[in-house]
C-alpha positions in Angstrom: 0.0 0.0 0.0 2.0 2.8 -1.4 1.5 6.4 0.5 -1.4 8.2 -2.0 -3.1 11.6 -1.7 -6.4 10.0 -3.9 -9.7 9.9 -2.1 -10.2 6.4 -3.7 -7.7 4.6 -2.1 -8.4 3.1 1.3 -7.7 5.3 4.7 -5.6 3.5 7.1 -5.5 5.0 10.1 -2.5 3.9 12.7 -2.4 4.7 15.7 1.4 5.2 18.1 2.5 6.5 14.1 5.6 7.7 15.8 6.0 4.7 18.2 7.9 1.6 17.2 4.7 -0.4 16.6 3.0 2.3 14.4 6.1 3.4 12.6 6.8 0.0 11.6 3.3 -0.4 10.3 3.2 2.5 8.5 7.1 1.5 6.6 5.6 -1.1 6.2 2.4 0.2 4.1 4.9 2.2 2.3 6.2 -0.4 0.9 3.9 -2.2 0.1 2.8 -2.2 -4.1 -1.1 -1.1 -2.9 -1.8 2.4 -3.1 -3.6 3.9 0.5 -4.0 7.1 2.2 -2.5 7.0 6.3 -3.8 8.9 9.1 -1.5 9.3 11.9 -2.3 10.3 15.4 0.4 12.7 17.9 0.0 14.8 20.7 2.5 17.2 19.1 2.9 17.3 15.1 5.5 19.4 15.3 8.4 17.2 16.9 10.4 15.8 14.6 9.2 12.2 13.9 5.7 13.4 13.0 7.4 16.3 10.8 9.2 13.3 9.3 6.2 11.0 8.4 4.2 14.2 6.6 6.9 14.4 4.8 6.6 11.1 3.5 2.8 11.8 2.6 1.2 10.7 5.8 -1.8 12.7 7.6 -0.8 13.2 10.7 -3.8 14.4 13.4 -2.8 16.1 16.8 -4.9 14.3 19.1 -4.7 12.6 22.8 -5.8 9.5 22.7 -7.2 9.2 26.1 -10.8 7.9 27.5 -11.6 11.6 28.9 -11.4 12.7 25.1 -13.5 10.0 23.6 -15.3 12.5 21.5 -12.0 13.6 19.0 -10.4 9.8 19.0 -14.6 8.6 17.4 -13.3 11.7 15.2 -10.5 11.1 14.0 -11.4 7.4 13.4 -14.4 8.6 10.6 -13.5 7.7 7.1 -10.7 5.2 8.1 -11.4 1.4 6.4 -8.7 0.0 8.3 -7.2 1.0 11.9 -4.0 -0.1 13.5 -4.3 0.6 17.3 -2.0 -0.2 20.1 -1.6 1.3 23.8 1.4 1.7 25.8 0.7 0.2 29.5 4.5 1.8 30.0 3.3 5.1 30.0 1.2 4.8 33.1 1.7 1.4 34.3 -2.7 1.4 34.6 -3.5 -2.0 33.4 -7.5 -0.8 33.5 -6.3 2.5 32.0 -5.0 0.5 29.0 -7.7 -1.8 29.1 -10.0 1.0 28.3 -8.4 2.7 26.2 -7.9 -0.3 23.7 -12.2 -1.0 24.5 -12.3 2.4 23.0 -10.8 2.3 20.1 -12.4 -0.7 18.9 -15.4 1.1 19.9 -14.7 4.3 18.2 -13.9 1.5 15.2 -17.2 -0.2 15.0 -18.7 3.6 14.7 -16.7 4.7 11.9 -17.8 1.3 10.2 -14.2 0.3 9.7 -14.0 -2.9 8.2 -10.6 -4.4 9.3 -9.2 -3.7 12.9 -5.6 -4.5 13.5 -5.1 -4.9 17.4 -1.7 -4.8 18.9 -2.5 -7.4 21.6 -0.6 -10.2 23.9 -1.6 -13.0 25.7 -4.3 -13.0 28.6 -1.4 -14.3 31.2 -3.9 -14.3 34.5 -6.2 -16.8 32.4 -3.7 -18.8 30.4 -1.6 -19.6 33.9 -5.2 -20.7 35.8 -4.9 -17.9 38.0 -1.3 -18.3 39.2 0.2 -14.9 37.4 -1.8 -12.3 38.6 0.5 -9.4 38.2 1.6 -9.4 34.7 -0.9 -6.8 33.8 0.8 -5.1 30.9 -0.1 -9.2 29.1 -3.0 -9.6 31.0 -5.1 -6.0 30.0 -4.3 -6.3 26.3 -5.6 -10.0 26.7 -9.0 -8.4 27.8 -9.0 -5.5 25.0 -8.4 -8.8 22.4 -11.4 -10.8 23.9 -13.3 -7.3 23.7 -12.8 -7.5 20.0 -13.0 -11.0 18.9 -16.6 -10.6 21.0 -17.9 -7.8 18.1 -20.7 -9.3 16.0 -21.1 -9.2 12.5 -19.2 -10.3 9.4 -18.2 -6.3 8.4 -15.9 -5.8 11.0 -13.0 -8.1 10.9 -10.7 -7.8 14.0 -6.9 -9.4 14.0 -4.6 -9.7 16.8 -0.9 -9.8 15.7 0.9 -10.4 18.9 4.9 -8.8 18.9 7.3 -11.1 20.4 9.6 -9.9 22.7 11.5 -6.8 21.6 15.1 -7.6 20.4 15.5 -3.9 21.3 14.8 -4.4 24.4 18.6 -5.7 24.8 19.9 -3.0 23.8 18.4 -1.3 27.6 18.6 -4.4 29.5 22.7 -4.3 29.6 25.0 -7.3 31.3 26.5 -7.2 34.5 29.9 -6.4 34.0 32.4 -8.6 36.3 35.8 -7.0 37.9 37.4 -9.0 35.1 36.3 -7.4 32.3 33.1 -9.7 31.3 29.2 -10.0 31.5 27.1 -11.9 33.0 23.6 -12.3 31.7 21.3 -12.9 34.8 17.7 -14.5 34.3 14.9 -15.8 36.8 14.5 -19.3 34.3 17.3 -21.7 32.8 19.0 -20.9 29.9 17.1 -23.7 28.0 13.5 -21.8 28.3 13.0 -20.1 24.7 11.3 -17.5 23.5 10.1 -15.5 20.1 12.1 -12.5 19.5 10.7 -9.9 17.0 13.1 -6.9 15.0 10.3 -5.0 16.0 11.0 -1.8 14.2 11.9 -3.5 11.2 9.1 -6.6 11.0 6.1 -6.0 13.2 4.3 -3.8 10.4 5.2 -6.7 8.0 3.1 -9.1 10.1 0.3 -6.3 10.7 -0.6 -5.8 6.9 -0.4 -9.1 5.5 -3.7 -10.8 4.2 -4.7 -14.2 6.7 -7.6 -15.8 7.6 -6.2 -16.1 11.1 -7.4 -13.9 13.7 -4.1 -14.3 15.7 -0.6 -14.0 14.2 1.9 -14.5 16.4 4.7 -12.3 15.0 8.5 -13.5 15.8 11.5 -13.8 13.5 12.9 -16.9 15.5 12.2 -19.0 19.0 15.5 -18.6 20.3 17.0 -20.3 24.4 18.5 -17.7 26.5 21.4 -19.3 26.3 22.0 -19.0 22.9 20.9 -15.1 22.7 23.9 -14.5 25.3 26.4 -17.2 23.4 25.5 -15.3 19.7 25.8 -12.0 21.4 29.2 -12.6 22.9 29.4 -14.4 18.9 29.0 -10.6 17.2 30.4 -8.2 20.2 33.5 -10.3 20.6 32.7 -10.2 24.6 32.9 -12.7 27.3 29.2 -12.6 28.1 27.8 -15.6 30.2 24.2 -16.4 30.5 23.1 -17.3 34.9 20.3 -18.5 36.5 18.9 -16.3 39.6 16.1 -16.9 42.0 13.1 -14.9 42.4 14.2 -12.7 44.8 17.6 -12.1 43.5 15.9 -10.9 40.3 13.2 -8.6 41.8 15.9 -7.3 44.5 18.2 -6.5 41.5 15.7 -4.4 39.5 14.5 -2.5 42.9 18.0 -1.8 43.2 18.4 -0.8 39.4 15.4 2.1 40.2 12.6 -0.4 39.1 8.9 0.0 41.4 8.8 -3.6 43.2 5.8 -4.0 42.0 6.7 -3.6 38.3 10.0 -5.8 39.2 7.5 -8.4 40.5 5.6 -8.4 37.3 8.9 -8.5 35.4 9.8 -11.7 37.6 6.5 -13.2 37.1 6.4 -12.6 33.0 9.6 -14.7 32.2 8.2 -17.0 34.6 5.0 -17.0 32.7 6.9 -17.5 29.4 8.9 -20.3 30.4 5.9 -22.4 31.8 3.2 -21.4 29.3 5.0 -19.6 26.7 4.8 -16.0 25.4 2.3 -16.2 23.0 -0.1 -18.3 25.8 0.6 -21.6 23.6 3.5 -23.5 23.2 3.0 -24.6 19.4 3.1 -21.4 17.1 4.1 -22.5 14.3 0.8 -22.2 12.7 0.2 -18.9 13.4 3.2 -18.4 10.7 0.3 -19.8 8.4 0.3 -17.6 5.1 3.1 -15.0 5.9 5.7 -15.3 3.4 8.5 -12.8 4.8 11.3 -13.7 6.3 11.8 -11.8 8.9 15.2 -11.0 11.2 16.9 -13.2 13.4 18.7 -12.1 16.1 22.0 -13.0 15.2 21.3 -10.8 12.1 19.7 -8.2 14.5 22.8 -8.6 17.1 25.2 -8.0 14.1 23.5 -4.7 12.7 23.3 -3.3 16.1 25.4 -0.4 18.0 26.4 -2.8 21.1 28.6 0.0 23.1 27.0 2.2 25.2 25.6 -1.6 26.1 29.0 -3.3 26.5 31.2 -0.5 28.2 
């Protein structure tokens, strides 16, 4: 879906445009060989990334996408066929914030009669685990917002749920211990064997959002990867010692308090790799056929590790 300024092409509006999610999706529909018109939504369409995206030919609507301003997000939804819509639990750390939020947009959907609703969703953890993780809230309230949409009658809405993996970015904030003798250590509440999907996020999750499927949940990931062998390519591409260990519970939460993290979030931090390792990320521990239909091949994270700027990580 190339960027087009004609009325006849199909509106698609995203919505974190200048987020990693949204941006990716929109790169993505750039792309792509079918014409469309994007709608963007910013609190400021001035700073530079939004500046950047109207460049490239993409509407971009200053508008807070909160519950108390309901009235502008139905608004800015009319005219749209398709929406892309995500929230960011990190912003607030409100799980029934975020769960709102996301009801509303599919709401605000529905009344625009948009026909295909692309939700940024993960996997109801609390239900999944039969009630033993309770506190992984930023899984658990987009779970919600997903049943929420799959729970919309009639055939002229269609709503997908592409799930992201975990961020390989994320690595690149979550830095090694350093030792006295000049290596890392790469500590973990679960064994090194536990696996889990990695997504390029920036790069892939828009490839994953557009793409055509009769499934109503794509899992996207480039590769199912152990711990272990994260840390042993990592060391592979930064030429560092880097060793992957095994912590308990409390040595894991007592090291993120101490890194500035709320307990409470370094609880839910603790209890999501937990949650991974037992039921797995997606909520099910065979995804291959959520890859049904998606031809791309998407990055790996030796390929990710490799094109990455590792220093202000490894210093």
């Amino acid at each position: 879906m190339t960027i087009s300024q004609d009325t006849s092409a199909p509106l698609v509006a995203v919505v974190g445009a200048t987020g990693t999610q949204g941006g990716s999706v929109i790169k993505a529909l750039s792309a792509s060989k079918k014409p469309c018109r994007i709608r963007g939504f910013t609190r400021d369409t001035s700073k530079p990334a939004a500046q950047e995206l109207i460049k490239q030919g993409t509407e971009m609507v200053a508008v807070t996408l909160i519950v108390e301003n309901k009235d502008q997000v139905f608004k800015a939804f009319e005219g749209a066929a398709i929406v892309f819509a995500m929230t960011d639990f990190w912003s607030h750390l409100n799980m029934e914030r975020e769960i709102a939020e996301g009801k509303m947009f599919i709401d605000a959907a529905v009344a625009a009669k948009v026909r295909l609703f692309i939700w940024s969703g993960l996997s109801h953890a609390e239900k999944h685990s039969g009630g033993k993780y309770v506190h992984i809230d930023h899984f658990t309230g987009k779970g919600i917002v997903t049943e929420y949409g799959k729970s919309v009658p009639g055939a002229e809405f269609s709503f997908v749920n592409v799930e992201a993996g975990l961020y390989m970015s994320n690595f690149t904030t979550s830095a090694p211990q350093k030792q006295e003798d000049g290596s890392f250590v790469f500590a973990m509440p679960v064994p090194g064997t536990s696996v889990a999907p990695l997504l390029d996020t920036a790069s892939d999750y828009g490839l994953k959002s557009i793409e055509g499927s009769q499934l109503r949940d794509i899992y996207a990931h480039g590769e199912v990867i152990s711990y272990e062998n994260i840390v042993a390519q990592f060391a592979a591409v930064t030429g560092k010692k880097i060793t992957y260990k095994e912590v308990s519970k409390d040595e894991y939460i007592n090291f993120l308090v101490a890194a500035g993290k709320p307990q409470r979030i370094a609880l839910e931090l603790y209890e999501m790799f937990a949650y991974i390792y037992e039921i797995g990320y997606f909520g099910v521990k065979d995804i291959d056929g959520s890859r049904a239909g998606l031809e791309q091949d998407l990055h790996t994270w030796a390929e990710y590790a490799k094109a990455t700027d590792w220093s202000k990580v490894l210093n």
